[in-house]
N, C-alpha and C positions, 0 to 999 in steps of 0.2 A: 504494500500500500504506500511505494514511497510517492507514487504518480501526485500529480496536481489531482486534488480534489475536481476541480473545473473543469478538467480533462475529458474530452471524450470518451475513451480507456474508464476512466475513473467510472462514470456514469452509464458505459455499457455492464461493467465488472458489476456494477448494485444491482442491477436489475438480474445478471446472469446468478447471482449468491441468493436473490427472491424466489428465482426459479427453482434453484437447488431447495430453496428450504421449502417448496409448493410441494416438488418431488418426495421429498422426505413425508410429508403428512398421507399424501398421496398411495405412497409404500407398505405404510402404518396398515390406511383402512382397507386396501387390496390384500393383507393377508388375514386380515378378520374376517375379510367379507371371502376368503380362500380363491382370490381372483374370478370369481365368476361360479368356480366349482363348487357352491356349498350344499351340491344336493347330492354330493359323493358319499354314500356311507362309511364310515368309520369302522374297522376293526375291532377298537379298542381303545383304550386309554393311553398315552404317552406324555409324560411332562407335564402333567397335569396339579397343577397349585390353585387351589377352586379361590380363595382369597386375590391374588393376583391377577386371575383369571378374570373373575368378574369385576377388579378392578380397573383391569385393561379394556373390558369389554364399555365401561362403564366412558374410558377419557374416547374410544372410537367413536363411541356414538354422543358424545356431550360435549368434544371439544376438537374431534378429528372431522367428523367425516361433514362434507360438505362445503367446509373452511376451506381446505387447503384447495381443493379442484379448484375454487373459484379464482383461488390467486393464480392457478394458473390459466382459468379461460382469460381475464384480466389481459395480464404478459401476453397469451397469444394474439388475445384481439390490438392489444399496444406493437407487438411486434409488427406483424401485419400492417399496422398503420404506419410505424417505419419505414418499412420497405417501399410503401408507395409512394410516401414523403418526398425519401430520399431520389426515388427516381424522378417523381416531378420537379424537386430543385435543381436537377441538372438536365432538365425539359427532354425526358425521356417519357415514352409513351408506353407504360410499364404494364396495364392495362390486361394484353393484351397474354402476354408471357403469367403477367401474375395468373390469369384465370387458371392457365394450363399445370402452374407449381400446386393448384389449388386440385387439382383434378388427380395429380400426381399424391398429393397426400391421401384423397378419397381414396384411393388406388390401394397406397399404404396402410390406410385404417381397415378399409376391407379385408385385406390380407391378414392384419392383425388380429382381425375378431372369429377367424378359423380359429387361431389359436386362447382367445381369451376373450368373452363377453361384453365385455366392459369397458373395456375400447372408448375413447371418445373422440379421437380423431379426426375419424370421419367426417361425426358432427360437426368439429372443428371447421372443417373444409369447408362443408354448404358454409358455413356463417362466415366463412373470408369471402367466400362471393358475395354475401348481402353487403358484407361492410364494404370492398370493393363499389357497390352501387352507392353507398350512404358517403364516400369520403367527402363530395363536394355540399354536401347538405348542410345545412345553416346551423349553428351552433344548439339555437332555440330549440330548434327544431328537433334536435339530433337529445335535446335533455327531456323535452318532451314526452318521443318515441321510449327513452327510456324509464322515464317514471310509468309508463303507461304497461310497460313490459313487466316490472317489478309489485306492481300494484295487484298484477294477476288476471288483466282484463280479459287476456285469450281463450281463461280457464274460464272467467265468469260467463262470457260467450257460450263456451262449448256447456255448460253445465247448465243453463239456462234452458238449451236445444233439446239435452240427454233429458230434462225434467221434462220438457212439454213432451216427448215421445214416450214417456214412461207414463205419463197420465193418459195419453191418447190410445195407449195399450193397455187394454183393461184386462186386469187377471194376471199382470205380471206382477212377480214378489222376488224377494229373495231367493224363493225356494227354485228359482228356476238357477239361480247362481250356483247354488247349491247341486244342481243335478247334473250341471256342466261339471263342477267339478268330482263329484264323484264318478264317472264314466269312466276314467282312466284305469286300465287294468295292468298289473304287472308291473315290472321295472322299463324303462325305459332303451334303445338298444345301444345306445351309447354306454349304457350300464352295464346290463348284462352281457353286450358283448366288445369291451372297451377296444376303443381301436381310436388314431388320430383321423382316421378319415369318418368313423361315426360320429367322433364328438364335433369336426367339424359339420357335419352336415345338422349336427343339432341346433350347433350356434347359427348357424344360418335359415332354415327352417325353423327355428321356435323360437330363437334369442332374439333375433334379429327386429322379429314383428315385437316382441317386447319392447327392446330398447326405444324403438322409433314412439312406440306409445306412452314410455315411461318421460322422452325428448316433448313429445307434443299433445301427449293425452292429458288427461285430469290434472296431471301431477305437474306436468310442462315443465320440467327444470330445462327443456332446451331452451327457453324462453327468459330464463333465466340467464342463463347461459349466454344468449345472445346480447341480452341485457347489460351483461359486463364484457362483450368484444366492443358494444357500444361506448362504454365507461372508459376502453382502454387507447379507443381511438379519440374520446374528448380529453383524458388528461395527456396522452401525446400531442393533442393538436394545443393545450396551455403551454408545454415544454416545461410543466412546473418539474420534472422528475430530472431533466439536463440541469438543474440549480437546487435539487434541494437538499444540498450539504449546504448550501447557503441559508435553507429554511427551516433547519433544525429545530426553532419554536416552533414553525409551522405546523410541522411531523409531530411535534409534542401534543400539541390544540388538537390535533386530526385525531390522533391516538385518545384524547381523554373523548372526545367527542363521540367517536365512534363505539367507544366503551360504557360510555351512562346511555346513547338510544338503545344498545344491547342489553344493558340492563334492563334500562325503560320496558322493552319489549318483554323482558321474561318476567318481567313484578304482572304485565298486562296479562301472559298466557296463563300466570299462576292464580289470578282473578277468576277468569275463563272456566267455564265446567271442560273438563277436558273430552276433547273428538280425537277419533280414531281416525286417520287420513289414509289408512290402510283401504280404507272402502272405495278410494279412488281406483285398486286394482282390481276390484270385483264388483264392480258399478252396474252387468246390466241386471235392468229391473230392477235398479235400486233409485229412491227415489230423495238425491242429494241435497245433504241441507246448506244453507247461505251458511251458517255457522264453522259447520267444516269447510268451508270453502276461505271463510275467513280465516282461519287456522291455520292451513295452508301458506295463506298467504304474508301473517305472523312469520311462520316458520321460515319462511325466504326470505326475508327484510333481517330478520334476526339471523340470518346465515351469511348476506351479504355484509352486516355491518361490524359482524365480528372477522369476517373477512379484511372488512377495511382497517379493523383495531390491529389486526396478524401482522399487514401491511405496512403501515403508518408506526406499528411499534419497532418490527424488522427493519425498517429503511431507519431510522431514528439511533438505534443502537450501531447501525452498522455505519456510520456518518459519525461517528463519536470512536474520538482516540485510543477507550479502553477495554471496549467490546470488538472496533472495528476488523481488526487483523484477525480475530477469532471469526467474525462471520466470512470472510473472504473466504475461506477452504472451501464453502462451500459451490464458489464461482465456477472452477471447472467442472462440476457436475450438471449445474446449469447450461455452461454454453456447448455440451452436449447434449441438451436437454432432450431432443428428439429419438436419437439413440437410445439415452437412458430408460426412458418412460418408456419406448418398444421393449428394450431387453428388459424392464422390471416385469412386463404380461408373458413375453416366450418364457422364460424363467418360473413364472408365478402360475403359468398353464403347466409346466414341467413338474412342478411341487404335488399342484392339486388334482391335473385332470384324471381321469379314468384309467385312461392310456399310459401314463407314467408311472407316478407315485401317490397319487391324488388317497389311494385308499391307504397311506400310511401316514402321507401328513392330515388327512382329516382326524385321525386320533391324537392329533396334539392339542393341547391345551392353550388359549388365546397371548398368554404371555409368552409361550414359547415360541410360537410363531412372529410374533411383534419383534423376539430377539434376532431371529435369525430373519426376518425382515431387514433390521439393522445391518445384520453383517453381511444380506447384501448389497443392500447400497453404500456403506463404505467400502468396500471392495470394488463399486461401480466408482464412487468416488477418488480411489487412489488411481484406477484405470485411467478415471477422464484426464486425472491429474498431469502423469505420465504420457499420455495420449498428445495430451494439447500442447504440449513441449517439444513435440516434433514436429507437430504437425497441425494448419490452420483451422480445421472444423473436424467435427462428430466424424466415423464413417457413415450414417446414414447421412447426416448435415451434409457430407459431401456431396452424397450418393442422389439425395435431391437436388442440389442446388446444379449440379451437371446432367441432371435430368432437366432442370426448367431450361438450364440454357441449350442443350442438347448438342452438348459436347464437355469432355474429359474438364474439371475445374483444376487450379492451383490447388495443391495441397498439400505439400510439405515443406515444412518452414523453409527458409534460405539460414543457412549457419553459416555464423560469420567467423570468419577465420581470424 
């Protein structure tokens, strides 16, 4: 960290060390949640500390999961907005090529999600083409579109619709949820008869319709989602994040700020008689209340603004002389980020699926899993470390970025003699 703080360098590295620490949270809930796999039966018991267990299970779901993704759909929608920046300042018609980088990642995520569900990539993809269409749109306008995103209006729509046709159908009830889901007989044959080419055609055939539903159905977190690619293209288009080692009170304000509305929010949900949001996954014939619908949308306001506490407190500490050299390790992790996040799912499909070892790490115990989550991403970590010392970007970083241009990129350092 001896760089100029004001530095270009300087102000790429913050953001690449945000990334790494997004990745980190990221890693956490992908091995709770057993990357996708957790309908793998279990052998037996291993590692098993029921205290620790449920105490881990307790910080995944209370203080991991949904945090961190967001700082990184954030970064990606910020990066994104970079790239097009940068090409319009030097009157390049970037447009054109970005669509195709953007098509190449769908490409990427596709491929990913043979190997692991949960993929969000792809998603990623469509939403650089909408932001691609939103760059020249009017600031107002652009904070608008996303208050109106975050507020949950697309859900309220769709749940409005789902209500009047559940009244117009007379005779539907629960019980018809209920008889869809009993029908299922047997194990599944990715199960019983595990193979990489069953489990993918599972993820594709059954996940697949899932994911898209869980992205734009009741639950919309893709909407969310797109919500902060928005966020990431208005505070790149401020340039407040290229100066704010100069606004380290700023970073402090943003941090208390975004910590008392999270608060605020959860003194609100504690008020609240509590709703099951679960019913958004088994919605037909059910007849959705505004309440849960509210709750819902509690639950996202409170996800994104302890997002922005994560954020605002991470860039704050790391911008400060006696934490700062300590978050920096985590930069080269970061600016492989692409890399990393693929090899965290092959890795994490390799642990849980059917086909692997899925039925020996499902009998581990939640803490046990979170450790040896740790150790592998510092082992990704020491990789990128090593990696990036020789060499200018990720291998997949490369492997894109000479796909969008379409041809062979620079990539290995020049050493100076």
């Amino acid at each position: 960290m001896s760089s100029s703080l004001s530095s270009p360098l300087k102000r790429i590295t913050a953001l690449d060390a945000l990334r790494g620490f997004a990745l980190l949270g990221i890693i956490v809930m992908h091995m709770l949640q057993s990357f996708g796999y957790g309908f793998v039966p279990a052998t037996g018991t291993i590692l098993h500390f029921p205290a620790l267990d449920a105490g881990m299970q307790w910080v995944g779901s209370n203080i991991v999961m949904g945090r961190f993704v967001n700082i990184f759909a954030f970064l990606f929608g910020m990066s994104l907005f970079i790239q097009i920046d940068k090409a319009a300042k030097k009157g390049i018609d970037f447009r054109g090529r970005f669509v195709w980088r953007m098509v190449l990642l769908m490409l990427f995520g596709l491929l990913c999600h043979s190997f692991y569900n949960v993929e969000i990539i792809s998603v990623y993809a469509l939403f650089g083409l909408l932001l691609l269409m939103l760059y020249r749109v009017k600031t107002g306008v652009l904070l608008v579109l996303f208050v109106v995103l975050m507020l949950g209006a697309p859900r309220v729509i769709q749940v409005h619709f789902h209500n009047q046709q559940v009244v117009a159908e007379l005779g539907l009830s629960e019980q018809v949820v209920n008889t869809e889901q009993q029908t299922g007989m047997g194990q599944p044959e990715h199960i019983a008869n595990p193979s990489f080419i069953n489990s993918a055609k599972y993820n594709y055939a059954e996940r697949l319709e899932g994911k898209i539903n869980y992205q734009f159905g009741f639950i919309g977190r893709g909407y969310v989602t797109f919500a902060l690619f928005i966020l990431g293209l208005l505070v790149g288009r401020s340039r407040f994040l290229e100066s704010a080692q100069l606004h380290k009170p700023r970073l402090l304000r943003l941090f208390t700020g975004f910590t008392a509305v999270t608060i605020a929010i959860g003194i609100l949900q504690m008020l609240m008689p509590e709703q099951d949001t679960r019913v958004f996954f088994r919605a037909n014939g059910v007849h959705l209340s505004w309440a849960v619908v509210f709750s819902q949308t509690l639950n996202d306001l409170s996800l994104v603004t302890w997002s922005g506490a994560l954020v605002s407190g991470f860039l704050a500490l790391y911008y400060s002389q006696r934490f700062g050299r300590y978050l920096d390790v985590l930069s080269p992790y970061g600016r492989a980020a692409l890399t990393n996040y693929i090899m965290q799912g092959v890795i994490g499909s390799i642990l849980f699926a059917p086909w692997a070892f899925g039925f020996t790490f499902a009998s581990w115990g939640n803490f046990a899993l979170v450790i040896l989550g740790l150790f592998i991403y510092v082992v990704q970590g020491a990789f990128s470390y090593v990696w990036l010392k020789y060499y200018l970007y990720g291998p997949l970083e490369w492997l894109w970025r000479s796909g969008t241009y379409l041809s062979f990129q620079s990539f290995a350092k020049k050493q100076q003699k």
